[in-house]
Every structure is written in structure tokens, then in C-alpha cells.
C-alpha positions as CSV (number, residue, x, y, z in Angstrom):
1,X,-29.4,-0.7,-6.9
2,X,-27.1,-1.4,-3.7
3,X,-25.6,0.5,-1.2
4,X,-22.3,1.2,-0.4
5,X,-20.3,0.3,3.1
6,X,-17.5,2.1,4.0
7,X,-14.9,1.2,6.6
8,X,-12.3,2.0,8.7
9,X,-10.3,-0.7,9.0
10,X,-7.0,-1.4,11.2
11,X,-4.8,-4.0,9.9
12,X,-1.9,-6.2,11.8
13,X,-0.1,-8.5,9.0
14,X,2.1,-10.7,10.0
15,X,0.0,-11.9,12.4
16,X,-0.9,-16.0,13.8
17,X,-4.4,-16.2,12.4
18,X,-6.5,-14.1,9.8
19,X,-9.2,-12.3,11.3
20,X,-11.7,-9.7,10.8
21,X,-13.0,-8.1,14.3
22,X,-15.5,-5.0,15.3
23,X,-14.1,-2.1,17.7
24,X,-16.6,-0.5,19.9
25,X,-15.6,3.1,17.8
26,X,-16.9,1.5,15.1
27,X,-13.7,0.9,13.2
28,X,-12.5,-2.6,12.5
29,X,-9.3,-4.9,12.8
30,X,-7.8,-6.8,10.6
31,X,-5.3,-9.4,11.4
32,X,-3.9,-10.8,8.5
33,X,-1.5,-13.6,8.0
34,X,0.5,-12.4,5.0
35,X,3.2,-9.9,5.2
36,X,3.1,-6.1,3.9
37,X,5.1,-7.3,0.6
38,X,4.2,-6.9,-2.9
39,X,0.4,-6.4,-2.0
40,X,-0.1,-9.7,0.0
41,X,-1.3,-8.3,2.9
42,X,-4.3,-6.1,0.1
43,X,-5.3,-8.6,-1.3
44,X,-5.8,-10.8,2.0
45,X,-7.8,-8.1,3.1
46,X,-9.9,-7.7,-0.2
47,X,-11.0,-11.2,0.4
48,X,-11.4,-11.5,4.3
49,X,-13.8,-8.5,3.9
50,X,-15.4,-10.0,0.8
51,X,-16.2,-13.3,2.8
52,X,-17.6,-11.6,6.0
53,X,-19.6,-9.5,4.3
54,X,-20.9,-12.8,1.6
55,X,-20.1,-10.2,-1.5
56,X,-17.5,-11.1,-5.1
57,X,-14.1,-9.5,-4.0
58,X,-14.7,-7.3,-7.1
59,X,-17.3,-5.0,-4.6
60,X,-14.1,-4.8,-2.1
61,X,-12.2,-1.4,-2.9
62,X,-9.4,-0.1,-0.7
63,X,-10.1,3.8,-0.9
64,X,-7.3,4.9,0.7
65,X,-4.5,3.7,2.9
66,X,-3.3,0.7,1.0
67,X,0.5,1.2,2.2
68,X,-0.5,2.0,5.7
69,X,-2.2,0.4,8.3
70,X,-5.0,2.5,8.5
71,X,-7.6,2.2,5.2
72,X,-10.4,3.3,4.1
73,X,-12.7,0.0,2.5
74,X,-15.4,0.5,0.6
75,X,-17.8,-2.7,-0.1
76,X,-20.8,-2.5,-2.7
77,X,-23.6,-4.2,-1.3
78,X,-26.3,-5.6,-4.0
């Protein structure tokens, strides 16, 4: 059985370049290219997290936070 990650992630839409960074608190930022519409800006973040962390967007869950800035990820590990 896996583990689970959880994160506290930051995210900047609208922004030049997608981009998934450490913070020395140990929170992360996101800069994503798509705007805060209709769930764009999610779903970019579903799969920039997926790819860093080399897991199936389906083990991506945004906890909480998902029409803020601020959001809680959750990422199951195999």
C-alpha cells in the first residue's frame, strides 16, 4: 500500500510560464498559465503536481481551497 503526501500549495494563475517550486516553509508555489475560470487553473494544477511527482493525475486530490489561492493537495503515492 502507498502513502499519502499532502501539500500546501500557493498558486499564481495567470502567470508567463507553469511552474511548480519549493518554499523554505515547506509550502509550495504554483504558477500556472491558465486563468481562475471554469476550473482551468485546477486542473492545471492536478497535472503539474501529477508530473513532478511521476504519479496518474487520478492520485492528485485538491482537499481544500479549490476557489482560493491557498489549497490543500493531497497526492497518493504507490
Amino acid at each position: 500500500m502507498g502513502e499519502a503526501v499532502i501539500l500546501r500549495i500557493k498558486v499564481k494563475p495567470s502567470a508567463r510560464a507553469s511552474r511548480l517550486s519549493p518554499e523554505p516553509d515547506g509550502s509550495w508555489r504554483a504558477q500556472l498559465r491558465s486563468p481562475p475560470v471554469d476550473g482551468k487553473a485546477n486542473a492545471e494544477l492536478v497535472a503539474l503536481v501529477a508530473e513532478h511527482f511521476r504519479c496518474p493525475k487520478s492520485a492528485v486530490t485538491i482537499k481544500s481551497g479549490s476557489s482560493g489561492r491557498s489549497k490543500i493537495v493531497r497526492v497518493d503515492r504507490p
